[in-house]
DRENLUMVO-36112 format. One record per residue (C-alpha): residue number from 0; residue in three letters; x, y, z. Coordinates in nm, 3 decimals, always signed. Last residue first. Layout:
N
NODE     i    aa         x         y         z
NODE   NUM   ala         X         Y         Z
...
END
This chain:
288
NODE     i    aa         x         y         z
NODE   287   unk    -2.549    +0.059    -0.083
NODE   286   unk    -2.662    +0.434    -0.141
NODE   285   unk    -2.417    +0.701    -0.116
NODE   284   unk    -2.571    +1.083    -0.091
NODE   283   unk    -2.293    +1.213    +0.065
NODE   282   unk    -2.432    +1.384    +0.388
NODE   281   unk    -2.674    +1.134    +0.495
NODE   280   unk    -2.597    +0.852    +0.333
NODE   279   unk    -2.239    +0.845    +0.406
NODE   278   unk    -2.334    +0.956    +0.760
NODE   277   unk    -2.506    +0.625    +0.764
NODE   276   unk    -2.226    +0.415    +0.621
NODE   275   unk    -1.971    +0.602    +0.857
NODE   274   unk    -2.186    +0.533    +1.151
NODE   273   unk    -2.224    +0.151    +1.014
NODE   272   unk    -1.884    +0.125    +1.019
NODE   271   unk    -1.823    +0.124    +1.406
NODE   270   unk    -1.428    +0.050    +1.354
NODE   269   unk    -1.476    -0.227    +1.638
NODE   268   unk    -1.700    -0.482    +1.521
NODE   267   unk    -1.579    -0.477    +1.156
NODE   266   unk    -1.236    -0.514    +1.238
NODE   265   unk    -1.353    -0.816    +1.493
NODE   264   unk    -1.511    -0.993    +1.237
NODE   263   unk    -1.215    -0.964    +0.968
NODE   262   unk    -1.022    -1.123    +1.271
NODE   261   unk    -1.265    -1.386    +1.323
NODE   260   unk    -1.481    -1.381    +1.589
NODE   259   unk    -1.477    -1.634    +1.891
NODE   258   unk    -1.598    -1.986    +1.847
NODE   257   unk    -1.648    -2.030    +2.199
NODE   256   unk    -1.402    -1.871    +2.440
NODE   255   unk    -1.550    -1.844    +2.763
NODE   254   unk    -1.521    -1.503    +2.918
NODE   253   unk    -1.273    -1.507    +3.182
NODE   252   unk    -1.198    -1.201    +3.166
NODE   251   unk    -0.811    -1.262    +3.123
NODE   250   unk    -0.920    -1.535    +2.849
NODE   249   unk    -1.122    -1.249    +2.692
NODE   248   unk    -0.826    -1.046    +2.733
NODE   247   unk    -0.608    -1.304    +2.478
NODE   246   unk    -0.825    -1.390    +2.230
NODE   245   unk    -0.885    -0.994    +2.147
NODE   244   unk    -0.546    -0.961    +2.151
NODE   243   unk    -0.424    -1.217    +1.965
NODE   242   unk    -0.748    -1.169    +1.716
NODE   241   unk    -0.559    -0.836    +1.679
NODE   240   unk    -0.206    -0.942    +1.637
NODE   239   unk    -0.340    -1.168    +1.372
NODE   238   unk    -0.484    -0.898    +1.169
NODE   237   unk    -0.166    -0.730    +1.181
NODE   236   unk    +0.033    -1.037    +1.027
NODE   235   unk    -0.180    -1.118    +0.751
NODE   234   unk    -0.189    -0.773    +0.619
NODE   233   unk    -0.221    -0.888    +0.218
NODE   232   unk    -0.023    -1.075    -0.046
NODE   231   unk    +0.213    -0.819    -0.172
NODE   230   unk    +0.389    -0.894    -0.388
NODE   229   unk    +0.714    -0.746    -0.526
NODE   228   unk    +0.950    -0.796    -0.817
NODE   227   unk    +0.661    -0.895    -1.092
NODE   226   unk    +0.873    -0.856    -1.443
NODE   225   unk    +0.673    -1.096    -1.629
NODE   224   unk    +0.930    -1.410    -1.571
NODE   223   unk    +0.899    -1.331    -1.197
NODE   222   unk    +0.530    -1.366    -1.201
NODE   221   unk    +0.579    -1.712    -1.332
NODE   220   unk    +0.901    -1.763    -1.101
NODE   219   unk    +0.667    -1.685    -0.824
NODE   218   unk    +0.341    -1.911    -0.898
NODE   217   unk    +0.132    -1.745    -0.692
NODE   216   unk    -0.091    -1.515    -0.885
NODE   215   unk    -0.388    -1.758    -1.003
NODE   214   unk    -0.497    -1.833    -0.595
NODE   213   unk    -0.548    -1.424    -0.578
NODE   212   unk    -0.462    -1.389    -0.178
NODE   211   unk    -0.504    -1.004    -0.221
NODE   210   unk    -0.300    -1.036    -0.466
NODE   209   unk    -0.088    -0.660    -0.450
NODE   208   unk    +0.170    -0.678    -0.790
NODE   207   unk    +0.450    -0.480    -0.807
NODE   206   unk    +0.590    -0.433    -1.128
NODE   205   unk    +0.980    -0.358    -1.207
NODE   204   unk    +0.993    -0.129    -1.514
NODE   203   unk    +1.028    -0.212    -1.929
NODE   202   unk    +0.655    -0.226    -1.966
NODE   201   unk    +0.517    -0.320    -2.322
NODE   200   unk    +0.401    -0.660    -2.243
NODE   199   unk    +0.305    -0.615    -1.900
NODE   198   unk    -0.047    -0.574    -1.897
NODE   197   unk    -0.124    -0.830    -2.147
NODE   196   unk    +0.110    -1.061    -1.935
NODE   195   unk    -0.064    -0.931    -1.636
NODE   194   unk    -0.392    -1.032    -1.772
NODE   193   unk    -0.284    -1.388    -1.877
NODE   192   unk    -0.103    -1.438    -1.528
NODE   191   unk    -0.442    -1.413    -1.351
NODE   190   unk    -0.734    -1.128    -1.258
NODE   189   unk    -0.484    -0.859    -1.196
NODE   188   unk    -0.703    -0.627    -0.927
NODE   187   unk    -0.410    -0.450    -0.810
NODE   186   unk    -0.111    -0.318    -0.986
NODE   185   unk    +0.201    -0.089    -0.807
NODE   184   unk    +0.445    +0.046    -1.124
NODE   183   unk    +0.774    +0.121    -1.088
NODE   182   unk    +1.059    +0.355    -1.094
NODE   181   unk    +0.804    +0.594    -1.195
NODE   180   unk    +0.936    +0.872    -1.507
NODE   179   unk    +0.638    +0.954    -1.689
NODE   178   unk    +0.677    +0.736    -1.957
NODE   177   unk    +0.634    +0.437    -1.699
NODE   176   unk    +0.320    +0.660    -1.576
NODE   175   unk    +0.215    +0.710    -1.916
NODE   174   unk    +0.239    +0.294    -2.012
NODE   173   unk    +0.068    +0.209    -1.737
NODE   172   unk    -0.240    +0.414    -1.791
NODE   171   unk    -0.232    +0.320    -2.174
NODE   170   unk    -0.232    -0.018    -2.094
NODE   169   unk    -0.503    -0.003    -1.790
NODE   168   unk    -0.693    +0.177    -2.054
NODE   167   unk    -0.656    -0.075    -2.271
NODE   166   unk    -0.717    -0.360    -2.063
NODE   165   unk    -1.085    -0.227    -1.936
NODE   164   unk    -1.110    -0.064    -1.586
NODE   163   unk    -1.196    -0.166    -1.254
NODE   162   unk    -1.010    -0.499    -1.219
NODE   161   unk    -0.637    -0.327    -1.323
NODE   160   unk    -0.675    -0.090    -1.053
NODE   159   unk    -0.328    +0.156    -1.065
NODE   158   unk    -0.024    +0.247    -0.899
NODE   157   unk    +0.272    +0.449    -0.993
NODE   156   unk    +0.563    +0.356    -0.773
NODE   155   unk    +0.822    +0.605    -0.626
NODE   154   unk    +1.174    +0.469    -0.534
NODE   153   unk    +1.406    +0.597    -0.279
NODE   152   unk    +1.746    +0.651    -0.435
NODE   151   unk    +1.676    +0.974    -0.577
NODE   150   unk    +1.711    +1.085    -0.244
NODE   149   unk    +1.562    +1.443    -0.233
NODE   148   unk    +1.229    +1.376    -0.371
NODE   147   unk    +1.032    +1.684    -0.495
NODE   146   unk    +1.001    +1.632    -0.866
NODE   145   unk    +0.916    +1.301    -0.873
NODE   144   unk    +0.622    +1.359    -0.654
NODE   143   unk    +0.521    +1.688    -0.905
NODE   142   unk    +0.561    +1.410    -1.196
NODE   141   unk    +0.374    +1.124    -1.054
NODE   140   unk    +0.065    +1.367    -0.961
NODE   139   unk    +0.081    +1.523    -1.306
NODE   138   unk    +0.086    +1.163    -1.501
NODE   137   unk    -0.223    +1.099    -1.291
NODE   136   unk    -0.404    +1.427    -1.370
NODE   135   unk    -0.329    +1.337    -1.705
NODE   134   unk    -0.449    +0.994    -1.689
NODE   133   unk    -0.784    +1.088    -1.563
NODE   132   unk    -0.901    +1.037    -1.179
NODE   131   unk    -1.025    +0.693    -1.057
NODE   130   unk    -1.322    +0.556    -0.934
NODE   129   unk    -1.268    +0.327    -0.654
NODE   128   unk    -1.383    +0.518    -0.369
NODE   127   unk    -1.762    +0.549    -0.536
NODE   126   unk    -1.996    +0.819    -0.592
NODE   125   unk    -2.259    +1.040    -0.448
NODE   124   unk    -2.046    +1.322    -0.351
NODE   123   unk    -1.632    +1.207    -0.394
NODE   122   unk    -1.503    +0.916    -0.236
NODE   121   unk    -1.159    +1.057    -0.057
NODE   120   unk    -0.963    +0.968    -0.284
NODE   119   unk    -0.986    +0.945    -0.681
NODE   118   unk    -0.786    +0.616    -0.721
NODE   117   unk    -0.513    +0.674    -0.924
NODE   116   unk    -0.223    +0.612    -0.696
NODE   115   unk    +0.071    +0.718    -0.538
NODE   114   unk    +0.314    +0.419    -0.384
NODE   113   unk    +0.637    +0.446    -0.192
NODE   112   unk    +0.943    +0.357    -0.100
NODE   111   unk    +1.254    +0.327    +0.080
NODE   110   unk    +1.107    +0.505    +0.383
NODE   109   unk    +1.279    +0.715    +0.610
NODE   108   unk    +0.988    +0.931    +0.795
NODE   107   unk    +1.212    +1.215    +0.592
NODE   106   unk    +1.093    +1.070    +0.278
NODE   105   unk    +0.739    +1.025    +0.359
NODE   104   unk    +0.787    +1.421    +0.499
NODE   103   unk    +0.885    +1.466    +0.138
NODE   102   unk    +0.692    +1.262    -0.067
NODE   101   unk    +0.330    +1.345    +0.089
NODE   100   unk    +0.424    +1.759    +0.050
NODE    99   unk    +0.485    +1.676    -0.312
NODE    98   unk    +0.171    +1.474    -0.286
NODE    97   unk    -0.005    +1.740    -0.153
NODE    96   unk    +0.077    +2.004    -0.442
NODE    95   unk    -0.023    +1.698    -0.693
NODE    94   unk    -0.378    +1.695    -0.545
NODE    93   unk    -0.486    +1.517    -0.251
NODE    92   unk    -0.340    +1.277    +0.027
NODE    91   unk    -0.104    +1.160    -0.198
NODE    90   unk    -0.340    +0.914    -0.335
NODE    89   unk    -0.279    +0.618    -0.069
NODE    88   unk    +0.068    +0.677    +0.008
NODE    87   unk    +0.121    +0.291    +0.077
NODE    86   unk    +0.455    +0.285    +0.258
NODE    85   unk    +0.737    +0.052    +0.115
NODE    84   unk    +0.939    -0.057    +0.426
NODE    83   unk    +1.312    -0.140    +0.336
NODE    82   unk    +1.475    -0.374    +0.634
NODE    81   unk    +1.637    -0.260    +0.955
NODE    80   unk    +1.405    -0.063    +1.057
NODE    79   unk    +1.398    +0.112    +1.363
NODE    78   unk    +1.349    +0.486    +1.358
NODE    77   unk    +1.164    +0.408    +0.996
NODE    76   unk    +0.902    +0.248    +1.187
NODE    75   unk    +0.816    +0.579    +1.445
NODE    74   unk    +0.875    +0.791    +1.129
NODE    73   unk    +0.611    +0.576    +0.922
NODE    72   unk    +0.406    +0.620    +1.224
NODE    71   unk    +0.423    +0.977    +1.227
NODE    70   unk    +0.404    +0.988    +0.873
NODE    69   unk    +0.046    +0.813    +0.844
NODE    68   unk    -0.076    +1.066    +1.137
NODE    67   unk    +0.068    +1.357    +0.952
NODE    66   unk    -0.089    +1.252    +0.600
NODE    65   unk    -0.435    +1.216    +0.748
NODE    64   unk    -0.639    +0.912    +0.817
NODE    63   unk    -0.988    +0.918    +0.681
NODE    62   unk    -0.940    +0.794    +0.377
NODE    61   unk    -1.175    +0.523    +0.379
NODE    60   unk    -1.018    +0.198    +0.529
NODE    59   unk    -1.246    +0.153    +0.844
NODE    58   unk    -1.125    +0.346    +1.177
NODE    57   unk    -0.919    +0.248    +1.476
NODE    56   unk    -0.801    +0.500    +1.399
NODE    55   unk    -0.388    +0.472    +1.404
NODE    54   unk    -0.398    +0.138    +1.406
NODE    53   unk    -0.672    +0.115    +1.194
NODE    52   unk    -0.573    +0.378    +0.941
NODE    51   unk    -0.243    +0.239    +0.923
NODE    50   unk    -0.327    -0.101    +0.853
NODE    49   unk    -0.573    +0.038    +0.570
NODE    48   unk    -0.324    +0.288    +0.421
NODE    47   unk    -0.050    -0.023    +0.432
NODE    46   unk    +0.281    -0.012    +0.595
NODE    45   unk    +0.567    -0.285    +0.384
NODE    44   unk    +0.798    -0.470    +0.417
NODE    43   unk    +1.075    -0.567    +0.221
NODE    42   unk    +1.380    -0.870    +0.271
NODE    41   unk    +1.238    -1.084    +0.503
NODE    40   unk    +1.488    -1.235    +0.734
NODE    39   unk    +1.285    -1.339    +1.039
NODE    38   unk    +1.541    -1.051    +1.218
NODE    37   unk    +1.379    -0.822    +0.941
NODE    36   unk    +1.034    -0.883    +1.015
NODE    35   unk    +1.082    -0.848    +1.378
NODE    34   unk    +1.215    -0.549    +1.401
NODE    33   unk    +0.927    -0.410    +1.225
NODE    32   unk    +0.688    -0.590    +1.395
NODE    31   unk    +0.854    -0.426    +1.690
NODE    30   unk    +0.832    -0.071    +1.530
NODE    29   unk    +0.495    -0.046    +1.407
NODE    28   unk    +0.246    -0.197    +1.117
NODE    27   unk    +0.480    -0.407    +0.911
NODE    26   unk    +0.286    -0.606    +0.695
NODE    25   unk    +0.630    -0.873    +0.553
NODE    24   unk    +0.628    -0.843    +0.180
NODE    23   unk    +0.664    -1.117    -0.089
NODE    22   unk    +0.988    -1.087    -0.318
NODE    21   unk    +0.995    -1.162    -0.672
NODE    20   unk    +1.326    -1.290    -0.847
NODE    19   unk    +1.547    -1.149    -1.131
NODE    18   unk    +1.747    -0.824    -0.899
NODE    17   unk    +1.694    -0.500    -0.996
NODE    16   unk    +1.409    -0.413    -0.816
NODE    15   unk    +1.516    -0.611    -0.543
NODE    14   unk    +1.847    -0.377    -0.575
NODE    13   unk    +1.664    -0.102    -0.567
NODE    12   unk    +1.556    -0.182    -0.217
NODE    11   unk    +1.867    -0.245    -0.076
NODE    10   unk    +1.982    +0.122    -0.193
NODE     9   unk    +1.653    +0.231    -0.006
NODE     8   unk    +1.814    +0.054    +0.307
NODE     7   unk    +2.134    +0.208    +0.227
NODE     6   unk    +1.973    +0.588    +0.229
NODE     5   unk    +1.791    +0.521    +0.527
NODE     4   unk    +2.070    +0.386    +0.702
NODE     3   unk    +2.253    +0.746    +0.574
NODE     2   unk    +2.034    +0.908    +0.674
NODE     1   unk    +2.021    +0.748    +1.024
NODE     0   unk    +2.407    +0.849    +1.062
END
């Protein structure tokens, strides 16, 4: 019976793939939210690595949360949702043997989608998190994911940094992982419509385009006209549920209000990033 829920909500999912309009995602970070997402009447949502790895964590985005951890809570959403939830599969969690492993417990956590990306994860010695790994160890990664998923209905997207690279290579990225066989492709760091556009000109696939609040990415029917189907415009949602609960037990405490900290603030605070930043520099050999 859940299979088959799972199977329908992925079936929803292609069908916003499919369909001529671009769709912004609820941050779903656990089951309420969840459940509440849907009954607000969005129509995707979506668990990000970063989310995860804080609520989870309570640690900075930095690849430190394992696959099992991110599929146990993808499992404790997918009990419940009644809307498709994209999960952000960071890299696959290694090689292409671990994103095969990634896709199917992923799939079995009952997710309609997901995303595998480029980024060469966790930062390697002395270097930086948003280098990425070559083309053809890309196109390998897609393909061994592909290869693996038992519902063809659930959709894998191929995702890339547009701002870290030049055009070309983002083109001829793009355009292997679309030969490869993704049922989308995931782009972040699109500087405005003129870049996608470039982007976008030779890709026949739904794109889904993460903004980060980018003020040249919101006219929808623009985005919609080059093929954008999802956006997602950030974790609004979970960072407000934890100003509301910082907010709320200092009121309980009775500690007087002020200004506060902001929610980025209080995500700084309380991951301790400065002892990753020093072990960084200690055992990795990263300099700021």
């Amino acid at each position: 019976m859940q299979r088959a829920c799972h199977h329908q909500l992925r079936e929803a999912f292609r069908a916003l793939l499919a369909s001529p309009a671009c769709y912004h995602t609820a941050s779903v970070f656990d089951p309420l939210s969840a459940r509440i997402a849907a009954d607000l009447g969005f129509e995707v949502g979506i668990l990000g690595g970063s989310v995860a790895s804080l609520q989870v964590l309570a640690a900075p985005d930095i690849a430190l949360i394992t696959l099992s951890e991110f599929a146990e809570q993808a499992t404790r959403i997918g009990r419940v949702a009644r809307l498709p939830v994209i999960a952000d599969a960071d890299h696959g969690y290694g090689n292409a043997h671990n994103a095969m492993r990634t896709v199917i417990e992923l799939e079995r956590a009952g997710v309609a989608a997901l995303t595998l990306e480029d980024t060469l994860l966790p930062a390697q010695f002395g270097r930086k998190s948003y280098d990425l790994i070559g083309v053809e160890e890309g196109v390998g990664k897609l393909r061994a994911a592909l290869s693996v998923r038992d519902d063809a209905a659930m959709a894998i997207i191929a995702r890339t940094h547009a701002g870290v690279q030049p055009l070309e290579e983002v083109i001829h990225r793009t355009q292997a992982y679309q030969a490869a066989g993704a049922d989308g492709i995931c782009l972040v760091g699109v500087q405005d419509c003129e870049h996608l556009k470039a982007i976008a000109e030779d890709l026949h696939i739904p794109l889904m385009l993460v903004t980060y609040g980018n003020p040249e990415l919101r006219d929808d029917c623009r985005l919609a006209e080059l093929g954008v189907r999802i956006v997602v415009d950030g974790h609004g949602a979970y960072f407000a549920a934890i100003k509301a609960t910082y907010d709320s037990l200092r009121e309980q405490r009775g500690i007087a209000a002020g200004n506060g900290l902001s929610a980025s603030e209080l995500v700084t605070k309380y991951t301790n990033p400065d002892d990753y930043i020093t072990w960084a520099r200690e055992y990795m050999n990263v300099k700021e």
